[in-house]
C-alpha positions in Angstrom: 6.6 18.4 16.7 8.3 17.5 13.5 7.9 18.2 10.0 6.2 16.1 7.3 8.1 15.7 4.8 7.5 16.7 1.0 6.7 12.9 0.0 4.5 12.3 3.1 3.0 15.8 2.6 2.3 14.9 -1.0 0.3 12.3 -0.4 -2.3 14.3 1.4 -2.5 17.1 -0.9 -3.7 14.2 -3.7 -6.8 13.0 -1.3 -9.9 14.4 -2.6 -13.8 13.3 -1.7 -13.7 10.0 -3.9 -9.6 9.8 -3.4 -9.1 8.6 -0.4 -5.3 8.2 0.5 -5.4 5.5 3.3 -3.9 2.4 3.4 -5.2 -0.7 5.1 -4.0 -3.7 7.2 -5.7 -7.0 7.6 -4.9 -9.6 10.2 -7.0 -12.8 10.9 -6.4 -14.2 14.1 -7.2 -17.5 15.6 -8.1 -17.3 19.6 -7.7 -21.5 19.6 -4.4 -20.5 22.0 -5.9 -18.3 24.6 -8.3 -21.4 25.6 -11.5 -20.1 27.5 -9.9 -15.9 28.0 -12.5 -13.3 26.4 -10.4 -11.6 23.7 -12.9 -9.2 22.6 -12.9 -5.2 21.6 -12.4 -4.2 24.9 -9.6 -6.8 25.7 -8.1 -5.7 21.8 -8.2 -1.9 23.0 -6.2 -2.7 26.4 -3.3 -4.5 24.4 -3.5 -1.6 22.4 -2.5 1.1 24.9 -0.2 -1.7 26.3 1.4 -1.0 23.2 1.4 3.0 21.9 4.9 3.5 23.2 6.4 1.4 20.7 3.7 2.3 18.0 4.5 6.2 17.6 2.9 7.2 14.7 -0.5 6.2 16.4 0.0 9.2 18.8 0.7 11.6 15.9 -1.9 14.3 14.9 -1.8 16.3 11.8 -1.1 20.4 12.2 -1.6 22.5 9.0 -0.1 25.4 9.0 -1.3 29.0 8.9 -2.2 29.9 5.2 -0.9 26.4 4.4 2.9 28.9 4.0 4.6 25.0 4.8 3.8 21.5 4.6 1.6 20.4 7.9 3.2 18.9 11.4 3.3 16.0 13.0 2.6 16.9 17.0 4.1 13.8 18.4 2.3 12.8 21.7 -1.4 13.7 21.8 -3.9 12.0 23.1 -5.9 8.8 22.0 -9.4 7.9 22.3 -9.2 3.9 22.0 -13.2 4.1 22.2 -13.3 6.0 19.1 -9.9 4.5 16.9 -10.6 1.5 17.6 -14.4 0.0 16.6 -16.4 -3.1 16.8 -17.7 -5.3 13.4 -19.3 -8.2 12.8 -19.5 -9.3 9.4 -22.5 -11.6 7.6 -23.1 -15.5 7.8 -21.6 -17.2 7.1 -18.4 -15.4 7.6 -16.3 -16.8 5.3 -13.2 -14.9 2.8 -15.6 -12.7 0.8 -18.1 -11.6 3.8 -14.6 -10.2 5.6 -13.7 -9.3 2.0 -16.8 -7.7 1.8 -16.6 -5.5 5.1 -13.1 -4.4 4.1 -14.6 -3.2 0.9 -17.2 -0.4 3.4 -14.8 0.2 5.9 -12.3 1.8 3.0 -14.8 3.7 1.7 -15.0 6.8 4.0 -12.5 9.0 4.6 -9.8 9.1 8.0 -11.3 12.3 10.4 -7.9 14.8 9.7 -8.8 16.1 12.8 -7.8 12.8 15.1 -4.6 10.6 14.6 -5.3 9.3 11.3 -5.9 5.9 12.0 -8.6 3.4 12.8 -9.1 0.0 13.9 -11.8 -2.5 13.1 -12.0 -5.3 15.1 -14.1 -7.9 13.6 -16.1 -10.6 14.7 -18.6 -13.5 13.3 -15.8 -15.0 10.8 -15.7 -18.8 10.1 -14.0 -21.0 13.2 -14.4 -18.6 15.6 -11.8 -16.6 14.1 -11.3 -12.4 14.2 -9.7 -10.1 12.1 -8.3 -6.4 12.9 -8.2 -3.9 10.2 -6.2 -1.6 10.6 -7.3 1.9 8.3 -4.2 4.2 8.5 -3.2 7.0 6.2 0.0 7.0 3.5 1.2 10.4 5.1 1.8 8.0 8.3 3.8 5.3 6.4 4.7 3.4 3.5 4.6 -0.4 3.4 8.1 -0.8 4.8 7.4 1.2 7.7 3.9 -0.8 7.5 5.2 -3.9 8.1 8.1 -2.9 10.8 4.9 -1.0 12.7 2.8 -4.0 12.5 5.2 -6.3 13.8 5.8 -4.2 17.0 2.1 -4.8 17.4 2.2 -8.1 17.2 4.3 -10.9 19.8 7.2 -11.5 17.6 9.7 -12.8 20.8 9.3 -14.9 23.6 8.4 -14.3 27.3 6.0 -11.3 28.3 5.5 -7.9 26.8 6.6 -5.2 28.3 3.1 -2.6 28.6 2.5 0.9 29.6 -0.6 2.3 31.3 -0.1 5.5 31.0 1.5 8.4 28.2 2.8 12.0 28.4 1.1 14.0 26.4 2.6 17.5 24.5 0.8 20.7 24.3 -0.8 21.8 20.8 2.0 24.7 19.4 0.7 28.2 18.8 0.2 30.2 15.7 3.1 31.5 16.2 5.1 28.8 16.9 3.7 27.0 13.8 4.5 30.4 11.5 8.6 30.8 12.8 9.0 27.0 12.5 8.1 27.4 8.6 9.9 30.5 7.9 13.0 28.6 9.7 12.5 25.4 7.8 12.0 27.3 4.4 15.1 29.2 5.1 16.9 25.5 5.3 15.0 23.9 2.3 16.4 27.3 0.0 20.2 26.1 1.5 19.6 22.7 0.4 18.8 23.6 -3.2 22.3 23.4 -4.5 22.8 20.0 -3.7 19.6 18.8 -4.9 20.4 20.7 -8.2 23.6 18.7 -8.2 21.8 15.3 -7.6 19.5 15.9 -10.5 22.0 16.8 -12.6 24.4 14.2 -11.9 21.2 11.5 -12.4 20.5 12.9 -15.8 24.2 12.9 -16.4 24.5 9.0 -15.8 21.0 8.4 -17.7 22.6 10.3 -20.8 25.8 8.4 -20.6 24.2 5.0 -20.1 23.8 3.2 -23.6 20.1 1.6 -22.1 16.9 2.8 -23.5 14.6 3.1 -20.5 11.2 4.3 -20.2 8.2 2.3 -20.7 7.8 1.2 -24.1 4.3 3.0 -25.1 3.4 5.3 -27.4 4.8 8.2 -26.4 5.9 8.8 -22.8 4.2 9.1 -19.9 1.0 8.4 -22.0 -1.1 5.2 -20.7 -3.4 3.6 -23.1 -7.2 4.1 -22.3 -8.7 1.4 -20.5 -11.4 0.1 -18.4 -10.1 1.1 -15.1 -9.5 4.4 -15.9 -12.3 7.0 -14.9 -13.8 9.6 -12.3 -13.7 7.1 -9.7 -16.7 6.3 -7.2 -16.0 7.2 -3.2 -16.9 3.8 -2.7 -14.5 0.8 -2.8 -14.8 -3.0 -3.0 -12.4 -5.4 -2.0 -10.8 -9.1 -2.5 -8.3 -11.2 -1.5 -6.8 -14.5 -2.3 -3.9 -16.4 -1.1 -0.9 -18.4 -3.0 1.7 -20.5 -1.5 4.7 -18.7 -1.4 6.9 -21.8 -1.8 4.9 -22.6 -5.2 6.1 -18.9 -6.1 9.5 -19.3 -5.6 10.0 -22.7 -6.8 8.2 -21.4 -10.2 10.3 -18.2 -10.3 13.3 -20.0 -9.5 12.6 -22.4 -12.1 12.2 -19.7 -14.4 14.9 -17.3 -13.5 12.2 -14.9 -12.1 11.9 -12.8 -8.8 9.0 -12.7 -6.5 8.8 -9.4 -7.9 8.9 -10.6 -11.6 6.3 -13.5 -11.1 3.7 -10.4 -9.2 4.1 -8.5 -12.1 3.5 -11.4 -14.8 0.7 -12.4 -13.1 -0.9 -9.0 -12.8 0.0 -8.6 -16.5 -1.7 -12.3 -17.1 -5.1 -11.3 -15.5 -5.3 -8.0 -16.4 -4.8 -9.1 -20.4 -8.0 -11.3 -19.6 -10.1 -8.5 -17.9 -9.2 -6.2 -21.0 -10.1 -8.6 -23.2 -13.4 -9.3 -21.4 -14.3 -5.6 -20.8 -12.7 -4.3 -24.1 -12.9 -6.7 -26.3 -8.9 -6.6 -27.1 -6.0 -6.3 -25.2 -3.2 -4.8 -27.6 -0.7 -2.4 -25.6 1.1 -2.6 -22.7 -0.4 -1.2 -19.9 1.5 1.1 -17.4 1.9 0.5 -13.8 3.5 2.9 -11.0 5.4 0.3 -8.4 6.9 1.7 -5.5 10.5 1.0 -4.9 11.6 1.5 -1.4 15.2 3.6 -0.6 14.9 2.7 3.1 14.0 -1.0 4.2 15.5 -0.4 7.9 13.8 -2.2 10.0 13.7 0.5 12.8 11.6 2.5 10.5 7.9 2.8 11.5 6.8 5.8 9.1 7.1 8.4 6.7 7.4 7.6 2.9 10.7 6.7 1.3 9.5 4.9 -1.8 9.3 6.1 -5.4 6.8 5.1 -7.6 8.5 3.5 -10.6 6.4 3.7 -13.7 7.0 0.1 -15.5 5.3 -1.5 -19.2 3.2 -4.6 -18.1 3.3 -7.0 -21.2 -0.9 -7.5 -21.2 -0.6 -7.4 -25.2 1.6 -10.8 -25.1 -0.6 -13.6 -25.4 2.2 -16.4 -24.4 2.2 -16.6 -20.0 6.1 -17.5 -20.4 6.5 -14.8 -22.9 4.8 -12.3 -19.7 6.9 -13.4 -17.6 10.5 -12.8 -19.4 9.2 -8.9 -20.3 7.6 -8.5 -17.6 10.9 -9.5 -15.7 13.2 -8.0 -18.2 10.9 -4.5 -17.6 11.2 -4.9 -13.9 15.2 -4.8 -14.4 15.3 -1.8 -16.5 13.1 0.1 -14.4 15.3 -0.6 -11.3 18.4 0.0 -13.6 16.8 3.6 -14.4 15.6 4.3 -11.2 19.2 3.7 -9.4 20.9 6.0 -12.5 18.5 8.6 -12.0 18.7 9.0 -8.3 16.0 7.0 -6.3 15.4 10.0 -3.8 14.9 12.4 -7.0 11.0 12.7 -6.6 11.0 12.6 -2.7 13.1 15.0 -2.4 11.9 17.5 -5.1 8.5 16.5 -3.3 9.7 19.2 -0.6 9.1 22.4 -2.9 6.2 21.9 -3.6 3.5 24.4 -3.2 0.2 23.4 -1.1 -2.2 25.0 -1.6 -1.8 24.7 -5.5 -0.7 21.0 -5.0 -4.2 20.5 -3.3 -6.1 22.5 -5.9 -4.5 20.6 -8.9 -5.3 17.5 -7.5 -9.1 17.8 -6.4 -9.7 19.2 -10.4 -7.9 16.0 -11.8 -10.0 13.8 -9.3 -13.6 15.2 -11.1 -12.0 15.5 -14.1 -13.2 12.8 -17.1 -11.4 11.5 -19.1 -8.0 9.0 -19.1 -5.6 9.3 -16.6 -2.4 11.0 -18.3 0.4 9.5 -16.0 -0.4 5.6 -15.4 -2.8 2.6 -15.6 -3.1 1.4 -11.9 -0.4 0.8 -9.0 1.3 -2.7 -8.1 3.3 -3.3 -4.8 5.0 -6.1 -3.4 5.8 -6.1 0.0 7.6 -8.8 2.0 5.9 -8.7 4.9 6.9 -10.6 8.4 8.3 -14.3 8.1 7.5 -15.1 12.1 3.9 -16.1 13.1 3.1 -13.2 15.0 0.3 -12.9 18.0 -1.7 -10.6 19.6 -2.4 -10.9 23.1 -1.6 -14.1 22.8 -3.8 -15.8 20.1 -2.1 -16.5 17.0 -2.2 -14.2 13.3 -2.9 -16.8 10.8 -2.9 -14.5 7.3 -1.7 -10.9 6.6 -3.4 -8.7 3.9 -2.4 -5.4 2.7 -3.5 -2.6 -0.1 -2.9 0.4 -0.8 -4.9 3.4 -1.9 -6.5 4.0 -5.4 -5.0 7.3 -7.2 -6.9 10.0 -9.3 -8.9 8.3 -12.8 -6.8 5.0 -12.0 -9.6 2.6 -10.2 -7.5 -0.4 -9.6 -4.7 -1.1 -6.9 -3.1 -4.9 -6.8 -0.8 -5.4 -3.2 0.8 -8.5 -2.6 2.2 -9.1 0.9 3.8 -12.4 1.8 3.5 -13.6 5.5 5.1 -17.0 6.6 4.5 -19.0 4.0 1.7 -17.4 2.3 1.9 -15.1 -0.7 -1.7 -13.1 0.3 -3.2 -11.0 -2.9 -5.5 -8.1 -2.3 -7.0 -5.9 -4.8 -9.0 -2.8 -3.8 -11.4 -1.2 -6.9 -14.4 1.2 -6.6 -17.9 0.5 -7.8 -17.5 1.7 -10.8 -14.2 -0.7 -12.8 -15.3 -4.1 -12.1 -18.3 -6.4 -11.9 -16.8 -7.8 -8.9 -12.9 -7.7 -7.5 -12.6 -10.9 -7.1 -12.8 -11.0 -10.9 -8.9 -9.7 -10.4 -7.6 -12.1 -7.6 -9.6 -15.2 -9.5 -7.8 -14.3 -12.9 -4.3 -13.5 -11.4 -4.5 -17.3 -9.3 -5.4 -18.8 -13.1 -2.6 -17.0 -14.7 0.0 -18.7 -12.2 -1.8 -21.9 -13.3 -1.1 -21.2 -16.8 2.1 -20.0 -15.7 2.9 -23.6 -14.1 1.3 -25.2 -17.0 3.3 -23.7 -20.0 6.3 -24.3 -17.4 5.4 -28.1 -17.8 4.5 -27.7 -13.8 1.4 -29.2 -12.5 -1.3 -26.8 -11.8 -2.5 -28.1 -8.4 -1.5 -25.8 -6.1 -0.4 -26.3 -2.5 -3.5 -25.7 0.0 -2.5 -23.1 2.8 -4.6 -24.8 5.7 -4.5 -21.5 8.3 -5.5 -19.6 5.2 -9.4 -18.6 4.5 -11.5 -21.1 2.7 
């Protein structure tokens, strides 16, 4: 048994009945190397269990605690029921980027079962050249993208030679009442120790943001104050999907060229399309909008879960009309907010995430999830997530793309994630019914801002044609 922390705990108090707080994992896969083998469900679910010993936080279950007096437990080694985590799909003819686009879109609408490990599996058949994809549902309380992408490449065959697999797994017996009730009491008794020091870090970060001569802070109206806009609402339970997929060398040789970051370009782009949404939906696009973008504290690579990201709330320049002119704010933003973040103390939320009551926490967020009207802390979330650089395989056949998004957040209808994988830079935008026509309006307008991007660079505007990647 071990505790959830306040920052992985937190992000199950905010899931309410159209919030849904899982993230989700796509990887096509080509079976051209396994030759005439079946690889289907039941050959998927066999590597599987091959594999739980090095994927942990599949074995975890979720314990609340009595009277919700802590934040819940992870009990470490439960059982697993392959037959139910891991499911069989087959998506429409003619099974191309937006039928699998498509299926992603249902299988994110409904909820993880709290009562199981929470994740699921979707292994999914019928796309174009005899291709598959797994997606992989799995809760943010599990892991952020860092841990993510260090999970999903023990998954995957990342090093030569055979994998080691198990057959069989210990399981540990489900703590009593009890049990549960002295473990809080003993935990809270640490948490009211380690007040002092987290006293001290918040006041030493507001010391060194008062000393600094920067101003920081997104440049709005008044703080912490988004504009209204299109995306922000009561959302819908159900969500809709879309991907698209950018060469990454075309990224960094345009950033490069323009003294921009991976990071930087994301964000100009984002700021690029979501200026000409805005102006189609709204008829004007004249203040910044504001974006929360996680900044991780913890990128080891031995990390396969828990949360150590902080959401970094950052101006996106969607009132500049000139893409070169986006891309210096948006990068100049980007550095201020990192510069802020670091003088502040990058663990500051996390840790204060620990006090946190739950049962009010819950309460609090299931009103602001029904209530109408603008959402008063941000616009929509961005992430950028470098993702593995190695082809990676499953039992043996070959994981051509990787796509990634995260969840959408109370009133804020919109999440952009951009995970690069080889040499692709692989877009995904996850909506619900109710903030676009269609989501591939988003990935469509963010690949013709890096045209304009290119063009205004004096770059051509073809673009390099990633042959593994979808049509």
């Amino acid at each position: 048994m071990k505790r959830l922390s306040g920052w992985d705990a937190f992000l199950l108090y905010t899931e309410a009945p159209n919030v849904h707080m899982h993230t989700l994992k796509i990887a096509v896969i080509a079976l051209d190397d396994i030759g005439d083998r079946t690889f289907g469900v039941q050959e998927f679910r066999q590597v599987l269990h091959g594999r739980l010993y090095k994927l942990d936080p599949f074995r975890y279950q979720l314990v609340d605690i009595p009277f919700k007096f802590h934040h819940p437990m992870w009990r470490e080694h439960c059982d697993v029921d392959l037959e139910y985590h891991v499911r069989p799909w087959r998506v429409a003819a003619p099974g191309g980027r937006r039928e699998l686009d498509e299926a992603i879109g249902q299988i994110a609408s409904t909820p993880l079962d709290r009562s199981r490990p929470l994740w699921e599996m979707y292994f999914v058949e019928g796309l174009a050249n005899g291709r598959i994809a797994v997606v992989g549902k799995i809760h943010h309380a599990l892991a952020d993208g860092v841990a993510s992408a260090n999970l999903l490449a023990r998954g995957m065959d990342l090093q030569d030679g055979p994998q080691r697999d198990r057959d069989s797994y210990a399981t540990d017996p489900a703590p009593s009442r009890s049990e549960l009730v002295r473990s809080a009491f003993t935990d809270h008794l640490r948490q009211i120790g380690r007040l002092p020091g987290l006293i001290k870090y918040t006041a030493d970060g507001v010391g060194r943001v008062r000393r600094s001569n920067r101003k920081f802070g997104p440049k709005l109206t008044r703080p912490f104050t988004p504009p209204p806009s299109f995306m922000n609402h009561v959302l819908t339970p159900e969500r809709r999907f879309a991907t698209a997929t950018l060469a990454l060398a075309d990224v960094k040789s345009t950033g490069k060229m323009l003294g921009a970051t991976i990071n930087d370009m994301v964000l100009a782009m984002s700021s690029g399309a979501l200026r000409a949404l805005q102006l189609r939906y709204e008829g004007k696009a004249d203040h910044p909008l504001l974006a929360s973008v996680p900044m991780s504290f913890d990128f080891s690579p031995e990390r396969i879960s828990g949360n150590r990201f902080t959401g970094v709330l950052m101006a996106l320049p969607v009132d500049v009309d000139d893409p070169l002119e986006r891309v210096r704010r948006a990068s100049a933003d980007a550095a201020l907010a990192k510069e802020s973040n670091q003088l502040i103390g990058p663990e500051l939320v996390a840790r204060w995430a620990s006090y946190v009551p739950p049962a009010a926490v819950e309460a609090l967020f299931r009103r602001l999830s029904d209530k109408d009207g603008q959402n008063k802390v941000l616009n929509l979330n961005i992430s950028n997530v470098p993702g593995p650089r190695q082809q990676g395989k499953v039992g043996g056949a070959t994981v051509t793309e990787i796509y990634s998004v995260g969840p959408l957040t109370a009133a804020s209808g919109l999440n952009i994630t951009v995970w690069s994988y080889v040499d692709q830079l692989n877009i995904s935008v996850l909506t619900d019914t109710a903030t676009v026509d269609d989501p591939h309006e988003v990935t469509e307008a963010m690949v013709q801002e890096f045209r304009e991007i290119r063009r205004a660079a004096g770059i051509s505007d073809d673009l390099t044609v990633i042959e593994t990647a979808m049509a």
